[in-house]
N, C-alpha and C positions, 0 to 999 in steps of 0.2 A: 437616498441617504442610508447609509449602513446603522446596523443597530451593534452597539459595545455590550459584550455579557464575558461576567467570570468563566471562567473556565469549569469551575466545579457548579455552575447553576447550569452549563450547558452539556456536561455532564449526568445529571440529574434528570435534566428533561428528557434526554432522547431514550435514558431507562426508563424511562414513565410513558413515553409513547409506545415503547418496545414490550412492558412489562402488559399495557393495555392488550396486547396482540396477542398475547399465552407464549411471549417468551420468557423463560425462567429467570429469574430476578438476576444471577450471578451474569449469564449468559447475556442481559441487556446491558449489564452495567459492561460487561467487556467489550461488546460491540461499541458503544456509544462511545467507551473511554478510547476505542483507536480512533475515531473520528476527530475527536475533542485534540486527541494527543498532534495529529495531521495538521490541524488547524493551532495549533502552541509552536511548532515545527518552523509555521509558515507556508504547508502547503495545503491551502484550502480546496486545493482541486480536489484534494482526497479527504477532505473536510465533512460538514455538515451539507452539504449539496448534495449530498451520496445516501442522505438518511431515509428522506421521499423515496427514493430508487429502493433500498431495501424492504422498505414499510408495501410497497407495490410491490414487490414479490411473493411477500410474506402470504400477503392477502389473497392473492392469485393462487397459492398455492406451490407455487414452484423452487419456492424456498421454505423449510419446513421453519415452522415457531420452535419445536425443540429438536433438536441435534442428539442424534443418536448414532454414533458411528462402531462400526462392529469393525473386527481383525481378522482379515482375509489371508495374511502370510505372517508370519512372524518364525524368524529363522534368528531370532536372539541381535546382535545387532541390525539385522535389516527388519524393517515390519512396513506393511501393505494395511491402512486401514481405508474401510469403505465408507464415506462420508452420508451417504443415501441424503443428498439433495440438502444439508445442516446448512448452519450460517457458518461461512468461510471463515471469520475472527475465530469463533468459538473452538473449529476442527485444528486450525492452522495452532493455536495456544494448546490444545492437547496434543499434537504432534511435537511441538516444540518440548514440552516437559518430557513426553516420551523421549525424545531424542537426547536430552539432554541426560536422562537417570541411564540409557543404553549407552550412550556416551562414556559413562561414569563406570559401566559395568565391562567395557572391551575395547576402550580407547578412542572407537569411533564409530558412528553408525551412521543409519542411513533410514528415513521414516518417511514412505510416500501415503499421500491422500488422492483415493480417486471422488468422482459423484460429490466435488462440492461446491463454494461458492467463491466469489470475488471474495477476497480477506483485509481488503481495503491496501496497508502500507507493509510492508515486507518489513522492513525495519522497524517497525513494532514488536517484530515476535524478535529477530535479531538481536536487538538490544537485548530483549529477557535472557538470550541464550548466553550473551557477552557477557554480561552479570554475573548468570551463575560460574563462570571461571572456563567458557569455553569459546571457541572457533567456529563460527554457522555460515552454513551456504543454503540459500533458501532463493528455488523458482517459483514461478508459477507460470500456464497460460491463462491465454485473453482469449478472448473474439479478435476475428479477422479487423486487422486496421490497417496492415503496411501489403500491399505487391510483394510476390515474389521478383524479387530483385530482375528488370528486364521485363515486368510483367505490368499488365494497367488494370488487374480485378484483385481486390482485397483478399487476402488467404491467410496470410501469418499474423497473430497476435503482436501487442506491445512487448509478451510475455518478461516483464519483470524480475528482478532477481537481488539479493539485498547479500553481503558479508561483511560478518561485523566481529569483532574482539576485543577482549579487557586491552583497556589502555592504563592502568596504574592511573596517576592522580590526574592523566587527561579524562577519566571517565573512559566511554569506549570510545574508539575507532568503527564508525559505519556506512558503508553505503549502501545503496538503494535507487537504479535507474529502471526509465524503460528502457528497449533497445531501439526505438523511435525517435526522430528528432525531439519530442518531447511527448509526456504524456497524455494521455486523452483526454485525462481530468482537467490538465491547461486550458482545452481547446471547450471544454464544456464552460469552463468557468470563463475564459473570455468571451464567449456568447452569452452567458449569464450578465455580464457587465457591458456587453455592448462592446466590445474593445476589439480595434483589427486583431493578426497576429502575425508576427514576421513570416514572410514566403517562404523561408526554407524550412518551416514547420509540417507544412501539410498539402494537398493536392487536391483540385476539383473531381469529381467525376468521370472528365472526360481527361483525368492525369495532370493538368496544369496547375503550377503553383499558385496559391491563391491566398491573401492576408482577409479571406471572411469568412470568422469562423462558423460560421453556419454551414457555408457549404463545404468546408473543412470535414463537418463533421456528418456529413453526408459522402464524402469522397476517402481519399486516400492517406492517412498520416507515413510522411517519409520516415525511412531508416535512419538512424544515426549512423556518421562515418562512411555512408555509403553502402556497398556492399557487406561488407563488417558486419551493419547492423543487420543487417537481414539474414547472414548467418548464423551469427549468433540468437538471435528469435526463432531460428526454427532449432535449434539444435536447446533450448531451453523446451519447447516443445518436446522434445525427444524425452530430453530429461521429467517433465510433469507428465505431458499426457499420452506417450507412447507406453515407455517404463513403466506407468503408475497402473494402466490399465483404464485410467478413463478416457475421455471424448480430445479430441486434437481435431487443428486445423481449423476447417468450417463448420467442427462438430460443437463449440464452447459457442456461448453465448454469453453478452457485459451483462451486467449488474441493471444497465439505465432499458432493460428488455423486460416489459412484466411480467410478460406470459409464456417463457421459454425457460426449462431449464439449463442451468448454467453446466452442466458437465465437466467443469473446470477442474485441473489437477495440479497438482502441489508436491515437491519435492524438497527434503530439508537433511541437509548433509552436517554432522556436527561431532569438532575433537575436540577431547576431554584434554586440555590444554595440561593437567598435572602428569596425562600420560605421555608426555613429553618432554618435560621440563619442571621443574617447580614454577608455581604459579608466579610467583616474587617473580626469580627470573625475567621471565616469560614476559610479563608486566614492565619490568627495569629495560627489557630490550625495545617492546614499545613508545616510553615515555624518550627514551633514546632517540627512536626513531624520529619520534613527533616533532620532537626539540630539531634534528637538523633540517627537516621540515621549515618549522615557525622561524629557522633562524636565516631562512633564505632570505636575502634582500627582496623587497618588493618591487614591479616594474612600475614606471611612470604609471601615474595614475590611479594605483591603485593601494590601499592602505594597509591590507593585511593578507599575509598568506595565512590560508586557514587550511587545518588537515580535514578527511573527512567526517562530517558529522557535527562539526564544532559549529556551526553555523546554527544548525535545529536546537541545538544547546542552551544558547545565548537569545534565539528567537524566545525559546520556552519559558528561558526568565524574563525577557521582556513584559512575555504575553500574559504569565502571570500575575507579574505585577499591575498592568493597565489594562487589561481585561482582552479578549478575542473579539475583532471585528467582523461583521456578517455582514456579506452584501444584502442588500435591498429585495433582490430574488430569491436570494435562499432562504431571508426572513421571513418574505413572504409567504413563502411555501413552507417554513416552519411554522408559520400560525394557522395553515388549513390542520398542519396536521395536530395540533393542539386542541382547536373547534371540533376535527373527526374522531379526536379519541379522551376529550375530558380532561387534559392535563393541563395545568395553568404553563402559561410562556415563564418562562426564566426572566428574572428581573433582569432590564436591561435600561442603556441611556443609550440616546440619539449619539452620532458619531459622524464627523465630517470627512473623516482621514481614509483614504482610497489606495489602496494595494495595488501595487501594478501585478499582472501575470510574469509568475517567473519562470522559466523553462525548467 
């Protein structure tokens, strides 16, 4: 049985488990709020499930309690910052405002992070950047989870990548995929629930498709598109951790690894949307957009064409209004970590209602 908690008491707690560890008070409440924010979205893969896995780094060592990143290159709008081992949320949000005030200063720039962590949802910092009135391209690598395309040993990342923009009164326009059949957080959180997962998801060990996520998650998660996906994931590579200067390929290590640092690198492209256009404009041409978008007829079956983003929108208000559900595992594993560090659980009610895994 899942347990129901508001949003801002779960919120609250995993800055309380985080602030127990010596990380800085702002610095927990950021981490904690992308998790919280993942799970308002609808995607619990990138959820609270993901907090243990941080708090087991922390502890290890291999991920630093506070985040101190120094500037390796800074050529005015491009800058190289060194992340030395920080929390991913915390480096990826200072890149993000960097990018956005260089943005502001020469139309468009360019701000890479090497030596840091998983940063949880790309579209977290995305969003912040479409707000402030501009246009964002944000990679990242992963650890090995897809074959090179033709190949049966794991080498290329999910590597992630999120673009997002003011949309006028749709709010923004955002996405945010892996380039995998789907993400690895899916395949965690369907083994978390017990749940098969369709075969064109993932691949056993010895290459063959396979609907159990356990051994999914010991084996090979496929490309998206094919080939496609597999080009595109190295070539996001190219962009984080060739470019940036940090770890690629079989050098990056996940998040759910206690004892290894993550070497992960991050790339974040972003235009000063006024240095193009007036924002209005700019705005009026997307709301444009969207509308002949939402005005396609829809195909059998299906209720609503939705642009991107609007989905995590309408989830958010759901979820705050009837609070966020936690499986039964990751609740569990929220109250070890409650017991290990002295913070009371977040008020919460029993909950019958069961989420399916979404790709």
């Amino acid at each position: 049985m899942s347990m129901n908690v508001k949003a801002e008491q779960l919120v609250n707690f995993g800055e309380s488990v985080l602030v127990a560890l010596g990380v800085p008070k702002p610095d927990a409440f950021l981490l904690s709020d992308s998790l919280v924010a993942a799970e308002l979205w609808g995607h619990s893969s990138h959820g609270m499930l993901r907090l243990p896995w941080y708090v087991d780094r922390i502890r290890n060592g291999v991920m630093k309690a506070v985040t101190e990143a120094v500037t390796v290159v800074d050529n005015g709008a491009l800058v190289v910052l060194d992340g030395q081992d920080g929390i991913g949320q915390v480096l990826t949000a200072q890149m993000t405002q960097l990018g956005v005030e260089r943005a502001r200063q020469h139309g468009v720039s360019a701000v890479g992070v090497r030596n840091s962590n998983h940063f949880g949802t790309a579209a977290y910092f995305t969003r912040h950047a479409a707000k402030a009135g501009c246009v964002s391209f944000l990679a990242t690598n992963a650890s090995p989870a897809m074959a090179p395309w033709g190949g049966r040993e794991k080498l290329i990342g999910t590597n992630p990548w999120s673009i997002s923009a003011p949309a006028g009164r749709h709010g923004v326009a955002v996405m945010d995929i892996a380039n995998t059949a789907v993400a690895r957080g899916k395949i965690y959180l369907a083994a978390e629930r017990g749940e098969t997962i369709p075969p064109t998801w993932a691949a056993d060990e010895q290459g063959r498709p396979t609907t159990n996520a356990q051994d999914a998650i010991h084996g090979l998660i496929l490309p998206m598109a094919g080939h496609k996906g597999y080009i595109i994931s190295f070539m996001m590579d190219v962009l984080a951790g060739v470019l940036t200067g940090s770890q690629f390929g079989n050098g990056v290590a996940g998040p759910y690894d206690p004892k290894r640092k993550s070497g992960c690198g991050h790339m974040l492209i972003t235009i000063d949307v006024s240095g193009v256009m007036p924002r209005a404009e700019f705005e009026e041409r997307m709301e444009a957009l969207i509308d002949q978008v939402k005005a396609v007829p829809a195909a059998e079956g299906v209720s609503e064409v939705f642009f991107p983003g609007e989905i995590e929108d309408r989830q958010t208000q759901e979820h705050l209004r009837d609070g966020i559900d936690i499986t039964a595992n990751t609740w569990d594993s929220l109250t070890r970590l409650a017991q290990e560090s002295g913070v009371a659980l977040p008020a919460h009610r029993a909950s019958t209602t069961t989420e399916g895994v979404a790709a």
